[in-house]
Every structure is written in structure tokens, then in C-alpha cells.
N, C-alpha and C positions, 0 to 999 in steps of 0.2 A: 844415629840420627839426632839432628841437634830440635831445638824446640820450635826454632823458629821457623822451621819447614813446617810445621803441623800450623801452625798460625798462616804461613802461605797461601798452603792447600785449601784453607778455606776460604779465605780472600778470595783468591784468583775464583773459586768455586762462582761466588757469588755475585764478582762481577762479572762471569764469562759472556754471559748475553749479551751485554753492551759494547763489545769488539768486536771490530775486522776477526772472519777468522783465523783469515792467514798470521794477521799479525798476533795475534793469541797462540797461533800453533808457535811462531819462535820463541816466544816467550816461554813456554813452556817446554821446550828443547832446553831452552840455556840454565832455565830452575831445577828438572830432573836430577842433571847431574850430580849436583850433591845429596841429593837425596837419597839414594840408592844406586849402588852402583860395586854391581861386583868382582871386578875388574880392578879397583884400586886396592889400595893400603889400608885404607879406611875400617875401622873394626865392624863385622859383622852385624844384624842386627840383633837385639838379646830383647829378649818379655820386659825387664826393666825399662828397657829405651825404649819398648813400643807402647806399655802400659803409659810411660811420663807423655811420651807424645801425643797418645788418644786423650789422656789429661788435659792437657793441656788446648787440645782440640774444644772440650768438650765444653770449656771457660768460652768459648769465641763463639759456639756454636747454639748453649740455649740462649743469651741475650736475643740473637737475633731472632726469638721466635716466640719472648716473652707475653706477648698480648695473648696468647691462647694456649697455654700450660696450663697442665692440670687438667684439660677435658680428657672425660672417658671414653673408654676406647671402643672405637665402630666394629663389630663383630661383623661380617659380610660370607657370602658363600664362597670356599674357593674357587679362581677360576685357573687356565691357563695363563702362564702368566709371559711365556716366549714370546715375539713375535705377535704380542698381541695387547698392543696399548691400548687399545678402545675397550678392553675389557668383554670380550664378545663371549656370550655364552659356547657357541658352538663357533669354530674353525670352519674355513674351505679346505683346511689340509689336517691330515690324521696327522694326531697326536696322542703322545702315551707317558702316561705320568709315572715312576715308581716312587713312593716312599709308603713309611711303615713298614708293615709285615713282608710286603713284595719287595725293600728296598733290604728288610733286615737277611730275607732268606738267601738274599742275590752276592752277599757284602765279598766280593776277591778283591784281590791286590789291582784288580787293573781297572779304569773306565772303560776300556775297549771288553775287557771279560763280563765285568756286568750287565751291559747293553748288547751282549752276543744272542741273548735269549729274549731279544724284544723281537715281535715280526718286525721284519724290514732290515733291520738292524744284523749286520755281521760284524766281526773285529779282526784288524790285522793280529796276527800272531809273531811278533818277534823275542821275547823273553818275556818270561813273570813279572821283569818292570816296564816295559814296554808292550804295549798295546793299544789300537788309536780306535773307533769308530767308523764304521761303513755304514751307508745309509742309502740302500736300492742302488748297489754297485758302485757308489762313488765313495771315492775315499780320496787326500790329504787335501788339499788346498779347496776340494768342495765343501767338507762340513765343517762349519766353525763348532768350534770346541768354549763355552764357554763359564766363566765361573761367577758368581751371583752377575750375570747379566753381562758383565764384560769380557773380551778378547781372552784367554789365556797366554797370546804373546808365546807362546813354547816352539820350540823349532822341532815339532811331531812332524809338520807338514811337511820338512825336508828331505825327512829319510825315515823308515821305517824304525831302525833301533832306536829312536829317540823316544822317550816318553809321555806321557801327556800331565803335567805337574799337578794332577786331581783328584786327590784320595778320597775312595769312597766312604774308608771310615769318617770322616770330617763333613758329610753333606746329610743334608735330612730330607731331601726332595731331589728330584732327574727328571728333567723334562726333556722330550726327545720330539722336532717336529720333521715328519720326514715330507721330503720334497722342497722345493724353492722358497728360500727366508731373505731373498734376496734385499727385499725391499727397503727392511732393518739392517740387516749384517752385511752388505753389498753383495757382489757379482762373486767372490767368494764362496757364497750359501748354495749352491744351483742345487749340492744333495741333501742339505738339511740342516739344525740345527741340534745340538745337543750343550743343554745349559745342566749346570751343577748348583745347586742353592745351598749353602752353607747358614744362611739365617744370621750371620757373624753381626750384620747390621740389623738390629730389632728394629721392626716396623711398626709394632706395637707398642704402648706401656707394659715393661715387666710391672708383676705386683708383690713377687716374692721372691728368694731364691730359690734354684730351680741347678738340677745338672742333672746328665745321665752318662754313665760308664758302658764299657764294652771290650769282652775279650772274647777274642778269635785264636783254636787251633786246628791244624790240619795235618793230613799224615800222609798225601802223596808228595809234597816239599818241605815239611815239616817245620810247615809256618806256625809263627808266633806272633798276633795282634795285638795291639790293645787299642783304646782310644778315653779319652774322658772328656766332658764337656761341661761348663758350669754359664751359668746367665744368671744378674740380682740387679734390681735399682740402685745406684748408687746414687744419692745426691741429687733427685730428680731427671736422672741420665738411667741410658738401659747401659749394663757391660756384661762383655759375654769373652769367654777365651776355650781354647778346645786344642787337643793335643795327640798325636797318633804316632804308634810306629809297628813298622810289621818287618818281622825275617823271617827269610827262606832258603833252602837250603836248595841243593839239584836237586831240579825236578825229576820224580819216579813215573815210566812211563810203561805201558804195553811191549814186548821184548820188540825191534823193529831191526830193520836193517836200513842200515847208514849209507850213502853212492859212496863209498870205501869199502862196502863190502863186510864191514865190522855189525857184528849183532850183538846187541846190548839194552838193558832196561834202565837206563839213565841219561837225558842232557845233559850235556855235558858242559860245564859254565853256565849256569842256569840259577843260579843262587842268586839272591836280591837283600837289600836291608833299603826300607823307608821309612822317612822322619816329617812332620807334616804340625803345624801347627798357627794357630793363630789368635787375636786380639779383637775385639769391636768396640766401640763406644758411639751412643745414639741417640740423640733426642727424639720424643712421638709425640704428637697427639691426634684427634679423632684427624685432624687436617693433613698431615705428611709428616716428613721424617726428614731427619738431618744425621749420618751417622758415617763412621770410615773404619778402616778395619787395615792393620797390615796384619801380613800371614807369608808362612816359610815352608817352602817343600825341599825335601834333599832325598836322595834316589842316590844307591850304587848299585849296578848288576851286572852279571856278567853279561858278554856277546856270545850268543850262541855259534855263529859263523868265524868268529875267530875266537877259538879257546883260551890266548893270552890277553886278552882286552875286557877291559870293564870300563863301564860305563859310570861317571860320578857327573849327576844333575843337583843343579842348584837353583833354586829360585826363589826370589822375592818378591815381593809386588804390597802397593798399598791404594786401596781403593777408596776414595769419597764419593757419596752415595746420597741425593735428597730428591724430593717430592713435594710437594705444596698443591693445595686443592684453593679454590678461591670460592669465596661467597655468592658472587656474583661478577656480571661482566660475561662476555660470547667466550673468553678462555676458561674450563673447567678444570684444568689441572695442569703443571709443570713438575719435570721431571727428570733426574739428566744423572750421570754420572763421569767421574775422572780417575783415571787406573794409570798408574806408574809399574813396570814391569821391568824387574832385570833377570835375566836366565843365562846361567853359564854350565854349559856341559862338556867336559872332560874325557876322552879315550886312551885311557890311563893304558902302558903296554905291559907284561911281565916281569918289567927288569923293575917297572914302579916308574917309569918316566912317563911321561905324557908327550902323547905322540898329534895328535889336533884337538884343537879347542874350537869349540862355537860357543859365540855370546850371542844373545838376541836383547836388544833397548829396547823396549815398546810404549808407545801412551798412547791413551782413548779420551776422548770429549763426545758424549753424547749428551744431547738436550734438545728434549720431546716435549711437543704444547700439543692437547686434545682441547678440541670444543665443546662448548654447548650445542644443542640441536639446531642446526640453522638451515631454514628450510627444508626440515627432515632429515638431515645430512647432518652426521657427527666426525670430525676431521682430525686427523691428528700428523702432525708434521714440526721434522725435524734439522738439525746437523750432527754432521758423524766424522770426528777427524779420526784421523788413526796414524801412526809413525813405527814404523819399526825400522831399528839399525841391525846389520847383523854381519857378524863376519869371522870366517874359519882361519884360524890359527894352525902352520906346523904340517909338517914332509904328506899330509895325507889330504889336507883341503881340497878339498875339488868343486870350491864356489869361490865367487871374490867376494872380498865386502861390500854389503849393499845399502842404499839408506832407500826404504820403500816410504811414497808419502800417499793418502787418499784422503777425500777430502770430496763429501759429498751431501748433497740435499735429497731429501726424502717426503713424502707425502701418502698418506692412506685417508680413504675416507669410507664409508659405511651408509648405508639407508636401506629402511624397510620397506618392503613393496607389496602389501597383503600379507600373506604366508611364506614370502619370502623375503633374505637379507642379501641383498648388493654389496661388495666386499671392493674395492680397487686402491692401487696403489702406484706408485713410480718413485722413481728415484735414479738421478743422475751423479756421475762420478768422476773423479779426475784423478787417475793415475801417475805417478811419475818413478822413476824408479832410475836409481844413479850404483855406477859402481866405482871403486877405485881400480887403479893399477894396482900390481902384485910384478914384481920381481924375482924371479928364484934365483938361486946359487951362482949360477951360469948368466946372472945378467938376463935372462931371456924373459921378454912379458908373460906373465905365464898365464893372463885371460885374454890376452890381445889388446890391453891398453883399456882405459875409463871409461866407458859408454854409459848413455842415458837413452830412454826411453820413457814418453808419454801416450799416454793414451785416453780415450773417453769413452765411457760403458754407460749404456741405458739400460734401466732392466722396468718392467711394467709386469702387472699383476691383476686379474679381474676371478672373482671368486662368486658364486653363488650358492647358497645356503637354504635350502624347501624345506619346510616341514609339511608333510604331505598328510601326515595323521598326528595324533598326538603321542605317537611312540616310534613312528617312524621320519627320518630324514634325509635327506639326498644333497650331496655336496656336490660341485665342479669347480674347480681352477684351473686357468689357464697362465701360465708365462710365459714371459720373454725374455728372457734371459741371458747377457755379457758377461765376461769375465775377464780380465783382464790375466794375462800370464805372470806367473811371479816369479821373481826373481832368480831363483835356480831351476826353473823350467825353462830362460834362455839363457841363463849364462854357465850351469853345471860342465865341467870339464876336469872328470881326474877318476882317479880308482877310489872308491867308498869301502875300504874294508870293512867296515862291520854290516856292510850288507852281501861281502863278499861280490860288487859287480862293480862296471867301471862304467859312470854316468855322462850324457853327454846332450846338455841343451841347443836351444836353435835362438840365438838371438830376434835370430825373422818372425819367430812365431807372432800369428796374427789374434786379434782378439778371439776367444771361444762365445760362439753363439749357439742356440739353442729353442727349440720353443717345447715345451713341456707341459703336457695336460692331466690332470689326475677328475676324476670320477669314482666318487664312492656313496656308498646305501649302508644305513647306522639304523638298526633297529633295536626300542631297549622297553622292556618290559617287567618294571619287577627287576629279580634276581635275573632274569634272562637278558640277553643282547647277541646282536648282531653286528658284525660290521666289515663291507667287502669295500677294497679299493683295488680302482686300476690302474696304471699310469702310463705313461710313453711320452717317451724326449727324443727330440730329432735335432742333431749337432749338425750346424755346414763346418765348424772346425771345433772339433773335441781332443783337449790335449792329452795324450797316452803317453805314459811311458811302458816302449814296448824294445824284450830283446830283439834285437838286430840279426842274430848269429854271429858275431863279429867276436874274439877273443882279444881281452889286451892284459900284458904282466904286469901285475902291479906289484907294491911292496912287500917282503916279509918278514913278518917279527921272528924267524930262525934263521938260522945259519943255512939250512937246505933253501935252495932256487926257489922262487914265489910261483904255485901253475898259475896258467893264464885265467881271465877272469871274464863270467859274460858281458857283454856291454849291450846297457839300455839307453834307446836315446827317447826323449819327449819330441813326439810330430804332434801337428795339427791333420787333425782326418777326417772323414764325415761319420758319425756314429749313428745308431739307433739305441735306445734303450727301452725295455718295456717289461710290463712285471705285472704281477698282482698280490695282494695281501686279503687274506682274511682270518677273523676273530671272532671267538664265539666261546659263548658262554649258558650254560643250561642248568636251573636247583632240581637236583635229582632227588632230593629229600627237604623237607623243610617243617622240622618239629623240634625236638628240644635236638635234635640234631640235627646240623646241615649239609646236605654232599651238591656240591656242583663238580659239573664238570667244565673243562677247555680245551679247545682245539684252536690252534696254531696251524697257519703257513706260510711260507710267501717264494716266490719265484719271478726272477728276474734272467733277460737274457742281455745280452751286449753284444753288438755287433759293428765292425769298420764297413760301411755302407763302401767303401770302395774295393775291398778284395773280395765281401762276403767272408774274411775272419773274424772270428771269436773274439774280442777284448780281453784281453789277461787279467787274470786277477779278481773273476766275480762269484760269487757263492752259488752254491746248486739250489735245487729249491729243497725247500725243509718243510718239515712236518711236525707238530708237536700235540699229544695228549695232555693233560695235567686232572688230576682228579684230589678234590680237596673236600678234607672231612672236620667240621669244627663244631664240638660240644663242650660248652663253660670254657675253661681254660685252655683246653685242647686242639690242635690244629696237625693234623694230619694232612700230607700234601707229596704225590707223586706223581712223576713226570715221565712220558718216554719221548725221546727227541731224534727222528730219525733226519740225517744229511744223505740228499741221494750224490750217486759218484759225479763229477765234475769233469767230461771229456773235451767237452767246448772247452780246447784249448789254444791259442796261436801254433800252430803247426811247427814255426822255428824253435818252439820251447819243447818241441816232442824228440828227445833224446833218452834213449835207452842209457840206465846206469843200474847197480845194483840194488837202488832204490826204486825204480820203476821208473816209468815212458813220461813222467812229468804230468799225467791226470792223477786225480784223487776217489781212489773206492768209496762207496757208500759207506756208512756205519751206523748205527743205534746205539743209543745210551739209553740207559734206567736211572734215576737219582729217586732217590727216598728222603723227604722232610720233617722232621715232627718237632713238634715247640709247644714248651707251656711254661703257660702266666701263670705268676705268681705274687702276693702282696706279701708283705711282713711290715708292722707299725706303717709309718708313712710313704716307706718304697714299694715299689712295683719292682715287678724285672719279668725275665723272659727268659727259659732255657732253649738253645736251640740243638739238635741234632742232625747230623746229615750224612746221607751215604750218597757218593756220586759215581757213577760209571761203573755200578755193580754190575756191570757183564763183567768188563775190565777188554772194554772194543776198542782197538787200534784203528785211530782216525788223523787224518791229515786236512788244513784249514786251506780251503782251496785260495781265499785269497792273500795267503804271505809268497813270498816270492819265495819261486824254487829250492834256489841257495839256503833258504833257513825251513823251509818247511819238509824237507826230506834228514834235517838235524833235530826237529822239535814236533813231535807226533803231541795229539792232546793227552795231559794227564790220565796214569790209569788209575784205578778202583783207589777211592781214596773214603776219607773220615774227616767229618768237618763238627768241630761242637762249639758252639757260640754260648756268651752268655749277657745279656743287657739289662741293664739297672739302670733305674730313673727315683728321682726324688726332686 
């Protein structure tokens, strides 16, 4: 990266408000390209380059905010911070924060396995590197995935073996809001948001230096982690840089039987190595922040569904990131950010050649203005550009290139009415999406020629917030909710090996609409609380991709004939979805030792209001104990987690093989936790211990598609010992 991009970035940054946006969005097409881009010849990005760049950033960036350096820094209560500019103590929609102890005890290779044990929350299962987020049954293009506040830009959403580029070792907070985020993140959000905080841009004054280290091992893949992380003032700037990697090996599993008929205690291709690391540099004070960070993820794993394929992801991405509070005037604060994204993923085949390639280009402009109280009304309203280019490389693509553009205005606003808070919002959107032609071998168009498609989504939000006592509160939200169809939900056409199916979109598909209500009661007392939601969403067209029954041959990496393959096509249909969640928590002891306990559940049903079938692909309802014991340094913590069996299946997926009828039996797990702190001179740290699935229960994830989840049963009886240091 040359220097004069990081001088750019912040330019552009700081005039963005005062242009057209359109004509800003091209502008910042035609600037990207050099900036990253992994696709050329261009050398790699390296710590050096990114250190001299945020350098050099960081000369352009305090000038401008010279009049009020040096104030000290406003300490405040945390709040949520997703989905939630106005700053509101309490949500119309449940949310669930991890960090700390709940983040350190959770730490796997995947963001999908992390969030698997949140209520609400299940995770697709396709390999150790691969695994995405489900939130109240929806999964890819419903929940945006994102990292300090921005898009991830990753092509998870396309297919299931793709990964999501967000290492847990590298984040210090996960914020998960389940239900419609529509408002902020567009018609994309309908099942929720899940944000990743990395903290790379200090929003604070550092006052000192500061780092914390972390090694992870495990013994049912016989993973090896590390991470470290350092933040100091330098020069009246904060900088911060942080570094991870993890390998694993085939996963060891419950003995199972394979639809081959083969019994065996191992997946097979199931080994992973990731590499993850990044840079910040940032101006504070008590007023806002000025700061931008690049950061690198690199991912190789095997494909469970095809034994000779491995998976090599690559990504880069570099974020600028500021806020500004004002003294005075009806505007209370400005806020915005701009994310450059490149991601290139590889399906490397046996022989070592590379058989498809997908790239994804992505950029973000967001910039958010909140009011002063006017008229009792606190407002905050934005623009949201967003661009992604994407397009598959090589004998297995089965999408054309596509350049998706969105391009919408937003509005929320807030008021108190007695004991209660009025919550609403809207936001309008403008779709377009272009594809090119594709010729194969034979001359033949091989998508049907260059098509474009537009469209316009509204989506509207109204929330109300009671507090009905002073321990008690009662939420409701209602939405309305668009979405516009993406890109290979109409135009997919070809066999997807590494998901082992052969995919097939509908250009016609019509907008997805929806209106969706949630209702919940949050009681909190003390160490005690409560908290039940309910929700239900009604689709007139909800897009599925659902098998057909339909076989097609697609290609193979041996010498032997390829079998046929099932094929999924994406309809629009009329859906219902409806569920509940609750959470609770109880101090069974409270003296110089403390025991509470937790109960976990949640349950969700899906159904095509037009056959009266099942929806494919949604979790059973679950159940969780947790019982935790902490004196001084000490923390004791066990879990039993029961998944009941999953028969609510589409009918045409019920095929007899030697792996069963295609539903998923019940199982229970036992995990064991124990961790202790420890000081030594000026460090801290933390030992942790873990035993998981001490039965050693044979369980299958009812929402990965058949093809990979009759190859990938959940890990058995395994050994996890952590160890973290701070100074």
C-alpha cells in the first residue's frame, strides 16, 4: 500500500458529507482499486506497510482536531452499542452481549461455534473453518455478520463452506441482536445482527502500555492457538496491533456411520490452519475519535463433502472510523465510517490446482447525525452506501459476476411517554444488481447473457419500551420488513461441489416481505433476572432454498464417474415463523461464595404456509442448565445442553441411507469449566480448563445441509486448556 492512500482515506473521509452520493460512490470505486486488491500482482499487505500507512494517517488526522487535545477522557456506563445510535439504555429487541469470562470460556475456531450457545442463536456446521450464525431460524443473507460495526464483505452468504473472516481470538466483545436490524443494516437484517468488536480503533485515551496474550489447546482436533495483543500512546495517538493463529487437525468424533455405510471415529478432511491479525491507529478525546485500522485474515480447510478440496480464504480489508460530539446547536453528535474489503477464496483440488475462485470487492459509507431533544424527540438519521463486486472463477462456478449496488436513507427516532419509551424508525433502499455474460468452452452463454435487476424495499420499525416497576420491563416491536434478493438467489446455475448439491436461482424472484412481531418481559433483581420473548413473522414471499428431489451429475475430482447430486432451487413462498426464548438466572448462595444458577431455551418452528411443509434447515428446541460457583480467584462452571431430535423435515429430504431417514435424534452434552486468576508483579492472567461432551453423545446439527451433516457428527469427548495474560 503506497502512502498516499492512507492520506486519501482521510480526505475523502472528511469531506464525504458535502456530496451527491451517488457521485461519491464512483469515486470511491475508481480510488479502491489500488488500494487493495487481491487479485493483482501487487505485493501483499505486510505490518510494515500497514504500520507506515496508519503513520502516516495519523499526521493528517490529529491536526484536524487540534482545538480539543489533551481533554480527559469521559468514563460512561456501557451500553449496547449495535443497532443502537441513540444510545438507549434498554432495546425493543433482545440482545446478548459476550465478552470477558463468557467470551474467554466460549473462545473456538469458529464465530458460528461461539454463538451456537447463545439462546436464539444456532450455527451452520460445515467444517472447523467454516461456520456462519443462525438467528430464530434464518441464516445467510438474513443476518449481517459484522466487524467493528462494518459489513464483513465475505462470501459466507453464498454457500455454506465459505467462512466467515472473524476470529474470535482477535475480538473483546460480540454483540448479537436477535430479530429485525433492518433499519441500520437494510432489508438484509430481517434475522438479526451479529457484530464483532475488536477495539483496534481506541475510542478512548490510552494512558499507558497495555497487552494481553492467549494460548489455546485442544484434544478432540488437536488444535493449537495463540493470540497476542499490545495497545500504547504513541505521540499523543492511541496504537494498537494484535495477532492470531490456530491449527487443527481431523476432527475426532463419536464412532458414527457414514450414507456409505463406512463406520469410523474421524472426518475426514476436517483439518484447518488460520492466520488473523491487525494494526489501529487513533486519535480521542472526551469529544470523539478519529482512527482506521487494516487487518488480515487467511483461512485453509479442508471440505468435508469433497475429501480432495481445500478451502484457501484470504482477506483484507481496511477500516476508517470517526465520531465527533458538538457543544452546542439541535445536532448532538456525528458519526460514520468507510470499509474497503477485498476477499479471495480458492478451492484448491488434490492434484494442488485450483479448480474455482470467488473474489468479493466490497465498500461501506455510513454516516449517522443524532439530535438534541426537540420537542421530546431525540432523532438520529443517516446514509448507508454499500458496493460489492463478486464473481466465480473456473470449470465449477455456478454464479456469474455480479456488481451489487445499495444505496439508502435511514431515520430513527425516540421519545418518552411517562414510564414509557417510543422507539420508531424507517428506511428506504434502492437495489440494483448487474451481471456480466460468462461464455464456456462450447461458445455457449453459460448464465443466459447480462441481466440487471432493480428494485426498492421499505422496511419500518415501531418498538415500545414499559417499565412497569423498577425491576420489571415489557418490550414490543413490530416490523415491516423488505428484502431485496441477492445475487445468487436469482441467478445461481451449476453443481457447488464443496456443498456436494447442484444450485439453481430464479431470476423472477420477487421482493421478500414480511411483517414480524416480538414481545418480551425482562425481570432483574439483584443477581437475579428474568427474561421471556416471543416472536412470529409472517412471509407473503420468503426465499428458501429448498431440495427439489431432482438429481443432476456434476463434476469429479477422480478418475471414477461423478454420482448425481441433489439440487436446491431458491423459490419465493409464503412462510410463518414463530418461536420463543427465555433466560433466567437465580444466586443460590451469596457469601464469601457465590453459586447461581441458568436456564436456557429457545424454540422456533418454520413453516411454507402453502403445503403446510417444514422449512429445511431449522434447529429443534433446546434446553440448557448452567451452574456456576466463584470464590476469590476461583470459578467453577457446568453446563448440560440438551437438543431435542428435529423430524419437522421437508418430506423430499426424507430418504433412507445408511446414515438415517435425514431427521436428527436428540442428544445431551455435559461440559465441565474451571478457571483461575492469577497475579504475579504487574500481570494478571487466567488458567482455564475444560472438558466438553463428557458423555462422548453422538449429535448431528440439524441445520447444515444433509450432504455435510451425515459426514460431520459434533466433536466427541474432548480437553480444552486455555491460558491468558494481561499486563
Amino acid at each position: 500500500m503506497r502512502l498516499r492512500h492512507a492520506a486519501w482515506l482521510t480526505k475523502t473521509f472528511a469531506s464525504r458529507a458535502d456530496h451527491h452520493r451517488n457521485r461519491c460512490w464512483l469515486r470511491l470505486s475508481h480510488q479502491i482499486t489500488a488500494t487493495m486488491d487481491l487479485s493483482s500482482a501487487s505485493p501483499q499487505v505486510t505490518p510494515l506497510a500497514i504500520g507506515a500507512a496508519l503513520a502516516t494517517l495519523g499526521t493528517f488526522a490529529a491536526p484536524a482536531f487540534a482545538q480539543s487535545a489533551a481533554a480527559p477522557i469521559e468514563r460512561v456506563a456501557p451500553v449496547i452499542v449495535t443497532a443502537n445510535p441513540l444510545a438507549s439504555e434498554a432495546l425493543a429487541q433482545p440482545t446478548t452481549t459476550l465478552s470477558g469470562d463468557a467470551l474467554s470460556d466460549r473462545r473456538p475456531a469458529t464465530l458460528g461455534e461461539l454463538l451456537s450457545g447463545v439462546v436464539g442463536v444456532s450455527a451452520t456446521q460445515f467444517a472447523p473453518g467454516a461456520s456462519r450464525p443462525i438467528v430464530r431460524g434464518m441464516d445467510g443473507e438474513r443476518v449481517r455478520v459484522l466487524a467493528d460495526g462494518a459489513h464483513s464483505h465475505d462470501a459466507s452468504t453464498l454457500s455454506f463452506d465459505h467462512g466467515v473472516p472473524l476470529d474470535p481470538l482477535t475480538v473483546e466483545r460480540i454483540e448479537v441482536l436477535r430479530g429485525p436490524a433492518t433499519l441500520l443494516y437494510g432489508g438484509g437484517a430481517i434475522g438479526g445482527v451479529v457484530n464483532g468488536i475488536s477495539n483496534r480503533i481506541a475510542r478512548g485515551g490510552l494512558s499507558a502500555f497495555s497487552g494481553d496474550a492467549t494460548l489455546l489447546f485442544g484434544t478432540a482436533d488437536r488444535s493449537r492457538g495463540s493470540a497476542m495483543r499490545v495497545a500504547a500512546p504513541v505521540g499523543g495517538l492511541n496504537f494498537t496491533v494484535d495477532a492470531a493463529t490456530r491449527d487443527s487437525d481431523d476432527v475426532r468424533v463419536p464412532e458414527f456411520t457414514r450414507p456409505d455405510g463406512e463406520r469410523t471415529d474421524r472426518v475426514a478432511n476436517s483439518a484447518s490452519r488460520t492466520e488473523s491479525g491487525g494494526v489501529g491507529l487513533s486519535w480521542a478525546n472526551a469529544r470523539g475519535h478519529l482512527g482506521a485500522t487494516l487487518d488480515t485474515y487467511r483461512s485453509n480447510y479442508g471440505v468435508v463433502a469433497e475429501e480432495d478440496v481445500t478451502i484457501r480464504m484470504r482477506r483484507n480489508r481496511a477500516l476508517l472510523s470517526g465520531a465527533w460530539r458538538t457543544e452546542s446547536g439541535p445536532l448532538f453528535d456525528v458519526s460514520g465510517h468507510l470499509a474497503l474489503t477485498r476477499y479471495k477464496h480458492d478451492e484448491v483440488e488434490g492434484s494442488g490446482e485450483v479448480g474455482t475462485t470467488f473474489r468479493n470487492h466490497g465498500e461501506e459509507f455510513r454516516l449517522t447525525a443524532t439530535t438534541r431533544p426537540l420537542g421530546g424527540w431525540r432523532l438520529a438519521f443517516g446514509t448507508h452506501l454499500e458496493r460489492t463486486r463478486t464473481e466465480a472463477l473456473g470449470e465449477e462456478a455456478f454464479v456469474p459476476p455480479a456488481d451489487t449496488r445499495n444505496t439508502a436513507l435511514f431515520a430513527l427516532a425516540q421519545r418518552r411517554f411517562g414510564a414509557g419509551e417510543l422507539q420508531i424508525g424507517l428506511r428506504n433502499e434502492q437495489n440494483r444488481i448487474r451481471t456480466q455474460e460468462v461464455i464456456d468452452e462450447e461458445g455457449h452463454n453459460r448464465f443466459g447473457g447480462a441481466q440487471s435487476r432493480q428494485v426498492t424495499t421499505w422496511n419500518a420499525s415501531a418498538g415500545w419500551v414499559h417499565t412497569l416497576s423498577p425491576t420489571l420491563t415489557a418490550t414490543a416491536n413490530a416490523t415491516l420488513a423488505e428484502r431485496a434478493p441477492s445475487y445468487f438467489e436469482r441467478f445461481a446455475d451449476g453443481v457447488h461441489v464443496a456443498t456436494g448439491a447442484y444450485e439453481r436461482g430464479d431470476p423472477n424472484l420477487p421482493v421478500e416481505r414480511g411483517s414480524l412481531v416480538d414481545l418480551g418481559l425482562a425481570w432483574k433483581s439483584g443477581a437475579h433476572a428474568l427474561r421471556v420473548n416471543a416472536f412470529h413473522a409472517r412471509y407473503r414471499n420468503f426465499i428458501s432454498l429448498d431440495a427439489t428431489g431432482e438429481r443432476a451429475v456434476g463434476h469429479s475430482h477422480s478418475d471414477e464417474p461423478a454420482d448425481p447430486l441433489p439440487v436446491y432451487a431458491f423459490r419465493a413462498v409464503p412462510a410463518r415463523h414463530y418461536g420463543a426464548e427465555v433466560e433466567a438466572r437465580a444466586r443460590l448462595l451469596a457469601t464469601q461464595h457465590t453459586v447461581d444458577l441458568a436456564l436456557r431455551a429457545d424454540t422456533v418452528r418454520a413453516t411454507n404456509r402453502a403445503t403446510g411443509e417444514p422449512l429445511p434447515r431449522i434447529a429443534p428446541m433446546r434446553v440448557a442448565a448452567e451452574l456456576l460457583w466463584e470464590h476469590g480467584p476461583w470459578r467453577l462452571r457446568g453446563e448440560i445442553r440438551h437438543s431435542a431430535a428435529q423430524r419437522r423435515i421437508p418430506s423430499v429430504e426424507r430418504e433412507q441411507n445408511a446414515a438415517g431417514d435425514g431427521t436428527t435424534p436428540a442428544f445431551t452434552t455435559i461440559d465441565l469449566h474451571a478457571a483461575w486468576r492469577f497475579t504475579f508483579a504487574r500481570q494478571s492472567g487466567r488458567i482455564t480448563l475444560a472438558g466438553l461432551n463428557l458423555g462422548n453423545q453422538l449429535g448431528y446439527n440439524a441445520t447444515t445441509l444433509r450432504g455435510v451433516r451425515e459426514l460431520y457428527p459434533l466433536p466427541a469427548r474432548q480437553v480444552r486448556l486455555g491460558l491468558d495474560l494481561n499486563w
